[in-house]
C-alpha positions as CSV (number, residue, x, y, z in Angstrom):
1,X,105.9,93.8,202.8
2,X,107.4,91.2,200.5
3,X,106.2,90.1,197.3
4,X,106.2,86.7,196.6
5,X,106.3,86.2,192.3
6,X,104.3,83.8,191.0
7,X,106.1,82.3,188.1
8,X,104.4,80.1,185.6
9,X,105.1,76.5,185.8
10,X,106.1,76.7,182.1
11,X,108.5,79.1,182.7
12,X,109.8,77.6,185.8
13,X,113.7,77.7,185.3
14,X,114.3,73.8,185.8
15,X,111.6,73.2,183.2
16,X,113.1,75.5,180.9
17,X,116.8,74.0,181.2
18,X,114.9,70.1,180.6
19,X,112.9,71.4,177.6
20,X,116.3,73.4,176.3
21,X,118.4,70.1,176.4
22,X,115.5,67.8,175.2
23,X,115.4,70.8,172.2
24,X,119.5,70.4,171.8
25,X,119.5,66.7,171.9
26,X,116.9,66.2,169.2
27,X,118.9,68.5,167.2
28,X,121.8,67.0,167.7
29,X,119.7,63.5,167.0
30,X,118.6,64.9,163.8
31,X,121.5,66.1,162.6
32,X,123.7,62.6,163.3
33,X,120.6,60.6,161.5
34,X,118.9,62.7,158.7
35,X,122.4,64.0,157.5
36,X,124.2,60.4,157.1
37,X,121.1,58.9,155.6
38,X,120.6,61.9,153.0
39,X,124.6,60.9,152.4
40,X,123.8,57.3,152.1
41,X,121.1,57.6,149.6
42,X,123.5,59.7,147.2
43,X,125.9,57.3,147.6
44,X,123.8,54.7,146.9
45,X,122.8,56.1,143.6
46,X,125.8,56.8,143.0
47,X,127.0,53.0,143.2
48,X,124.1,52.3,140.8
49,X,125.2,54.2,138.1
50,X,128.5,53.3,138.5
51,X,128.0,49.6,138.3
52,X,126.0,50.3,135.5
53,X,129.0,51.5,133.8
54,X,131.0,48.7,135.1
55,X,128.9,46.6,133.4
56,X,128.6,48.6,130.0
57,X,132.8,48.5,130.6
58,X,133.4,45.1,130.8
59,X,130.8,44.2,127.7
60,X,133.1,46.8,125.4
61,X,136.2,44.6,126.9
62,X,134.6,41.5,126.2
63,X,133.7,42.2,122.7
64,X,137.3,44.0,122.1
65,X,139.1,40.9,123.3
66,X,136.7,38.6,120.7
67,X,137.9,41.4,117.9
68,X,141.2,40.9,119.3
69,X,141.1,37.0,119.0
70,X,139.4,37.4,115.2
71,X,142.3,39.4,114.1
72,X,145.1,36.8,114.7
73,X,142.9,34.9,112.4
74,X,144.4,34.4,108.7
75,X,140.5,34.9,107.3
76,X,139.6,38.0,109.1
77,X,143.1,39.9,107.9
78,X,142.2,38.9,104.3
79,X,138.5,40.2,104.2
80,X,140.4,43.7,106.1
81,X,142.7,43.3,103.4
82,X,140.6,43.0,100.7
83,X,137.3,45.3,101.7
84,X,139.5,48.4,103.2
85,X,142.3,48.3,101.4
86,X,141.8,46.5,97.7
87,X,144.2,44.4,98.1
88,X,144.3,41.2,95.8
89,X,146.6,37.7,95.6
90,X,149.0,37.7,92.7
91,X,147.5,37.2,89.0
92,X,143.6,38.4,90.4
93,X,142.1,41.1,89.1
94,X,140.0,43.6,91.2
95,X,137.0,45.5,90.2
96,X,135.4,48.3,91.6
97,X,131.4,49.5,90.7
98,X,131.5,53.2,90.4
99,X,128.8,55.5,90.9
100,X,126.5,56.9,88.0
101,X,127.3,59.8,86.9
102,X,125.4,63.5,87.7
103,X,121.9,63.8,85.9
104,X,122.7,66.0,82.5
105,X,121.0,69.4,82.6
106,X,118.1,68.9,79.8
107,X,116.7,72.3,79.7
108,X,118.9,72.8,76.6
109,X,120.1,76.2,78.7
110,X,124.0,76.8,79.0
111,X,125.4,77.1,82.3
């Protein structure tokens, strides 16, 4: 006598190989679209902060090449020359305010 075996439909072995490569190719679909785009947003916060410093870069330039354009002024090296390093024209006098001095001990005890 022969025995016949029922198999399931489910596991049927074409069914199985169909829901195996449907099961491999949305993997596979996964990995070529969720990877890249978790990529892409890094990158593009990445390119935000760096065009932030970009711009942060280019206002230091901007206000270095104005200090560099006030120093080939005649005014501007005078009032260097005279506030950081007391210098004075021929026949002018210069005064300095000094601090007060230390608060005197008035206990009337020796140290």
């Amino acid at each position: 006598m022969t025995r016949t075996i029922v198999v399931p439909a489910i596991l049927h072995p074409r069914r199985l190989a169909w829901t195996a490569l449907v099961v491999v190719t949305l993997v596979v679909a996964v990995m070529f679209i969720i990877v890249p785009a978790r990529s892409w947003l890094e990158l593009r916060s990445e390119v935000e902060s760096r065009r932030v410093e970009i711009e942060t870069l280019e206002a230091d330039t901007a206000r270095l090449e104005q200090r560099i354009l006030d120093l080939k002024t005649d005014a501007e090296i005078e009032r260097i020359a005279r506030s950081e390093y007391n210098l004075v024209y021929p026949n002018e006098e210069a005064y300095a305010v000094l601090p007060p001095p230390p608060p005197q001990d008035r206990t009337g005890t020796a140290e």
